[in-house]
N, C-alpha and C positions, 0 to 999 in steps of 0.2 A: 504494500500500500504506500510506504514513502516514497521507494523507485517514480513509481506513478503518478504521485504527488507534483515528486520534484519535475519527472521528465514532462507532465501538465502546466507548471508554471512556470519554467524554465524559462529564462532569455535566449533568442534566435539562436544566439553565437555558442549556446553551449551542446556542446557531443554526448553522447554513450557514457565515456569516461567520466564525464564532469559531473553528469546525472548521478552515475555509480559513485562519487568521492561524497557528493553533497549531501544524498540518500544516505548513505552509511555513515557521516558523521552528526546527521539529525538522528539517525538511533543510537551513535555513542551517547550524545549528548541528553535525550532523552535516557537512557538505561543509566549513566550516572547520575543523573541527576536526583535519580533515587538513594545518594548516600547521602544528599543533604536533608539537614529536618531541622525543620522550626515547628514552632507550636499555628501558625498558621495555615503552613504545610502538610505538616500532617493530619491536623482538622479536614481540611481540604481530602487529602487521602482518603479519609472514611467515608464518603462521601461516593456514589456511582459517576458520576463524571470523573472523579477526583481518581478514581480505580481506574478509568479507563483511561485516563489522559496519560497518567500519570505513575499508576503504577504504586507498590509498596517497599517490595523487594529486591536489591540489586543481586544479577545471577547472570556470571559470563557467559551461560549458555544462552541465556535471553542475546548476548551481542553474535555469536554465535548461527542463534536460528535468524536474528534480522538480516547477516549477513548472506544466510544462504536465500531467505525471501526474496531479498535486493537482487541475489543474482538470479535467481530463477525467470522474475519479474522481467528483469534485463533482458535476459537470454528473449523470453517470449516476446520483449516490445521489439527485439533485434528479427525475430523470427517474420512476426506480420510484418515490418518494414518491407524486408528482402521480398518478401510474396506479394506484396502490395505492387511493388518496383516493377517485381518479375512478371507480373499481369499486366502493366499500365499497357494502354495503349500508344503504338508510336505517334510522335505527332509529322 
């Protein structure tokens, strides 16, 4: 879902790669972010948004399975690209 995110709001000028570094550091970013806690934060946490946004627990498999997401994600926006291409008609 971040891949997708990112490669959706992306600026013109950015590639594959760029998508894949940005994507994967908004889910570093998001997965640590869960070793900070304040009392407003963690309020927040209990809360179903606050779970979903956000999260409780930091666990490097969590950075782990984002990364394998990101590239799966990749791979398939790479895949319809190419077959998009490979269909277009000539002009």
């Amino acid at each position: 879902m971040l891949f997708l995110l990112v490669a959706a709001l992306r600026p013109g000028s950015w590639g594959l790669r760029t998508c894949l570094i940005a994507a994967f550091a908004a889910a570093a970013l998001i997965e640590t972010s869960r070793l900070v806690h304040t009392p407003a934060l963690d309020a927040f946490r209990t809360t179903l948004p606050g779970q979903l946004l956000l999260g409780s627990i930091f666990s490097p498999w969590n950075l782990l399975a984002y990364g394998v997401g990101i590239a799966a994600a990749a791979a398939l926006a790479l895949s319809l690209h190419r077959e998009r291409r490979r269909t277009a008609l000539p002009a």
